[in-house]
C-alpha positions in Angstrom: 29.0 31.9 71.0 31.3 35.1 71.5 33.6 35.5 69.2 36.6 35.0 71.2 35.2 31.8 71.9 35.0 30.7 68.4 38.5 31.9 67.9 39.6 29.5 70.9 37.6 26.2 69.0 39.6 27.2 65.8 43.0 27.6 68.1 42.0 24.0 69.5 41.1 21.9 66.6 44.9 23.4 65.0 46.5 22.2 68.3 44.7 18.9 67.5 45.6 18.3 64.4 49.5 19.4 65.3 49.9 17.1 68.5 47.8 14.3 65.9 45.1 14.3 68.4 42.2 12.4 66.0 39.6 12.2 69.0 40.1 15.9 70.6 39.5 17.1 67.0 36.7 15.3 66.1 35.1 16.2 69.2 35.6 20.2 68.0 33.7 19.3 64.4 30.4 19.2 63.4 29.5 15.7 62.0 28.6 17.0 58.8 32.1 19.0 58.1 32.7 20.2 55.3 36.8 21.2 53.9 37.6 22.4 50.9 41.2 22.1 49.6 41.6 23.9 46.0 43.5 22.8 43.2 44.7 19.9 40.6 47.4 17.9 40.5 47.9 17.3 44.1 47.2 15.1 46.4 45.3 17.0 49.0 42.6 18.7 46.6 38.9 17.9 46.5 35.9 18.6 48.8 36.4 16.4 52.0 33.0 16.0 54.3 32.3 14.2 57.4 34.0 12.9 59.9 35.7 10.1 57.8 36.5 12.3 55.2 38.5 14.8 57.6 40.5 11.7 58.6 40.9 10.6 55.0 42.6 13.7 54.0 44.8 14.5 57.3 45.6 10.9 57.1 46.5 11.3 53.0 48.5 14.9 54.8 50.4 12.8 56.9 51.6 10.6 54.2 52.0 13.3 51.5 53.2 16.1 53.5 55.8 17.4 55.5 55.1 21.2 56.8 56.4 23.7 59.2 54.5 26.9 60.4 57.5 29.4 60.7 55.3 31.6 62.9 51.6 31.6 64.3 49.1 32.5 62.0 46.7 35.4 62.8 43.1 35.3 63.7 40.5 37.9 62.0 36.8 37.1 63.4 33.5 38.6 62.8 30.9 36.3 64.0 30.6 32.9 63.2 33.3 33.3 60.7 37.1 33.7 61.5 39.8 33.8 58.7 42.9 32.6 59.4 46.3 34.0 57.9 49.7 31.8 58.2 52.3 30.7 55.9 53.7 26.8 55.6 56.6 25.7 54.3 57.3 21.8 53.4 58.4 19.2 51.3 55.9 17.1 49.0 57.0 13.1 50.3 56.7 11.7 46.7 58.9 14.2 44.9 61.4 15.6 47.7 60.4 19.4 46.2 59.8 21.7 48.9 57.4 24.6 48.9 56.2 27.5 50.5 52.3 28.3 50.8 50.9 31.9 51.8 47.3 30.3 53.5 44.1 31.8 54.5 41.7 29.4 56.0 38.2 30.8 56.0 36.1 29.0 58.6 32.6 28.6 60.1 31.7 28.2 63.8 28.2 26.7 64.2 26.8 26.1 67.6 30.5 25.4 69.6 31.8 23.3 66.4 33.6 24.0 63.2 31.3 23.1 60.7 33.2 24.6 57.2 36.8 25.3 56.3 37.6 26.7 52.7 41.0 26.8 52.2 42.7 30.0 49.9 46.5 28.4 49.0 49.1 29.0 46.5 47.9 26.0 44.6 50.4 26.8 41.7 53.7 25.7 44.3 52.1 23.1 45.5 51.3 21.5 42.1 54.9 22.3 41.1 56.4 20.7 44.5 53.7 17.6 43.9 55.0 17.3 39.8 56.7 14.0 39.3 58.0 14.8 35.6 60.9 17.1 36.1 61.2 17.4 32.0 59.1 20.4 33.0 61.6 22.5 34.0 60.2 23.9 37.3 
């Protein structure tokens, strides 16, 4: 696939998952997905695979998270591999704190799908936002 093309899957399967489209997404994933969020002490973090593990944690998102993109991210592509480069800013549900997240997402393209997203995020604010014991001063 061209790159361009890959660039248009990744712009598709973020469409998706803003407009909460669970079947137009799955159809842009390979079956054996693989997304890596980083981190501790937050709810999103672990290695999520599959299918059912993609609608586990955008599910667990949906529940945990509220975000805003204040502007489009930006694309870089070489191959099969496009980074992506936004910012997000949001509230954590549990604890009302709100955040803001510089993101790259670096992604895989294999054969028309997304097969692997690792996700680079200011793990530090959202561990502080997600922090239920305010007796740490942050």
């Amino acid at each position: 696939m061209s790159i361009e093309e890959n660039i248009q899957i990744v712009k598709d399967i973020f469409a998706a998952i803003g407009s909460g489209d669970k079947q137009g997404l799955l159809a842009l994933v390979a079956e054996d997905i693989e997304w890596v969020i980083p981190g501790e002490d937050w709810p999103l973090a672990g290695t999520h695979r599959g299918h059912a593990g993609l609608a586990k944690v955008l599910q667990k998102a949906s529940e945990e998270v509220e975000m805003t993109y204040p502007k489009p991210p930006e694309f870089v592509a070489q191959g099969d591999r496009i980074l992506v480069v936004g910012v997000a800013t949001g509230k954590i549900k549990a604890t009302n704190r709100t955040f803001k997240d510089d993101w790259v997402f670096a992604i895989t393209v294999r054969n028309g799908k997304l097969a692997n997203i690792r996700e680079y995020i200011d793990t530090q604010a959202l561990a502080r936002a997600s922090d239920t014991d305010a007796s740490r001063g942050i």
